[in-house]
SEFITI-283925 format. One line per field, with one value per residue (C-alpha): x, y, z; residue number from 1; residue in three letters. Coordinates in nm, 4 decimals. Example, Ala and Ser with C-alpha at 12.3 -4.5 7.8 and 13.67 -1.06 7.14 Angstrom:
# SEFITI-283925
x <- (1.2300, 1.3670)
y <- (-0.4500, -0.1060)
z <- (0.7800, 0.7140)
i <- (1, 2)
aa <- (ALA, SER)
//
This chain:
# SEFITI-283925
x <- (11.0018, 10.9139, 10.5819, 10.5565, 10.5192, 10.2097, 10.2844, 10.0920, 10.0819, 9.9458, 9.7380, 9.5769, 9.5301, 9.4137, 9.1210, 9.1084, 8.8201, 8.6057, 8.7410, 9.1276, 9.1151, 9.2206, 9.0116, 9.1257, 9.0041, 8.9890, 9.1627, 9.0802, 8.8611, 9.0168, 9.0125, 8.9395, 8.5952, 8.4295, 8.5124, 8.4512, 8.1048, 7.8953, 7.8487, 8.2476, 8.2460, 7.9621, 8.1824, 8.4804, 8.3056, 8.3246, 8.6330, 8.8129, 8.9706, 9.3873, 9.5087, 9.5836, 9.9862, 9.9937, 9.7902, 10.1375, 10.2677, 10.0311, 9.9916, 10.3920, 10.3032, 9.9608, 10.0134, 9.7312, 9.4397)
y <- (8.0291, 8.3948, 8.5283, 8.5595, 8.9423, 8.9932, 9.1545, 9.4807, 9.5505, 9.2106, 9.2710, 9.5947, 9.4020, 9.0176, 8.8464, 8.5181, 8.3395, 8.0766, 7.8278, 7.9065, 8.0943, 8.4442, 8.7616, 9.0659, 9.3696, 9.3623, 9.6421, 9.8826, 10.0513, 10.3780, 10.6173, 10.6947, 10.5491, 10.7195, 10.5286, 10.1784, 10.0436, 9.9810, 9.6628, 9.6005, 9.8150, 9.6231, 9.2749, 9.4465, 9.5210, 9.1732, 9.0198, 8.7967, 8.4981, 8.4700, 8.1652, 7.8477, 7.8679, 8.2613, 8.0800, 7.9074, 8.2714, 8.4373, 8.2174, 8.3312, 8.6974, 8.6710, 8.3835, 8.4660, 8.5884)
z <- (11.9119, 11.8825, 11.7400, 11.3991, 11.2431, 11.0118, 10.6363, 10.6806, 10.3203, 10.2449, 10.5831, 10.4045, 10.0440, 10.1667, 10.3660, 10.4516, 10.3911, 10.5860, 10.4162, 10.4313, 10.0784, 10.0169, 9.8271, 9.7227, 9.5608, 9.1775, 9.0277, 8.7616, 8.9784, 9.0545, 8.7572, 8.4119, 8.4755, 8.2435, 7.9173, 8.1241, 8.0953, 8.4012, 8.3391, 8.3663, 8.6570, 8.8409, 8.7918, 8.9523, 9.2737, 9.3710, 9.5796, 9.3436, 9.5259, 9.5110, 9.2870, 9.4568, 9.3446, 9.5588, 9.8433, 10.0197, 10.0147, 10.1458, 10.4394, 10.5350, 10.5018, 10.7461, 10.9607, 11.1995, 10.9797)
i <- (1, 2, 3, 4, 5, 6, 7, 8, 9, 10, 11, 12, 13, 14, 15, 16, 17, 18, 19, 20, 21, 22, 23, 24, 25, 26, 27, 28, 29, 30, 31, 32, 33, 34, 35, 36, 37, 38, 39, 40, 41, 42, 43, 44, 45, 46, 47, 48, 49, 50, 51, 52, 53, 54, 55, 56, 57, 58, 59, 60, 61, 62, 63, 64, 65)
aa <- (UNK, UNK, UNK, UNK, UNK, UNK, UNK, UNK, UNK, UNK, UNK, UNK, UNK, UNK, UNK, UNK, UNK, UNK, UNK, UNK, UNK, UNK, UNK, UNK, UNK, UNK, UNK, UNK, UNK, UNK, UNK, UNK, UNK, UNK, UNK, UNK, UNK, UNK, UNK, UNK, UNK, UNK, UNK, UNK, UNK, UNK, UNK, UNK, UNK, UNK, UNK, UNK, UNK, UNK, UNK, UNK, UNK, UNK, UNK, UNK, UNK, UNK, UNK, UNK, UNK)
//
């Protein structure tokens, strides 16, 4: 069987976590910060972790994270 290609958009976006989860980057983050508090900017510096529906998915796209 040949080797599987990795999704290198999804490659760019995703990490796999220790325990098989994914987190991403929360967005909102990249302009027009100005009228957003820092309070709601401080909560979206944190890695959010992918739903468990998107997880099967995402497992296709980056088989050997």
């Amino acid at each position: 069987m040949p080797k599987l290609k990795t999704h290198s958009g999804a490659a760019k976006r995703f990490a796999r976590t220790a325990s098989g989860r994914f987190k991403h980057k929360q967005s909102h983050r990249r302009h027009i910060l100005t009228k957003k508090s820092s309070q709601r900017k401080r909560h979206l510096r944190a890695p959010a972790l992918v739903t468990m529906s998107d997880t099967p998915e995402l497992k296709r796209m980056l088989p050997y994270s």
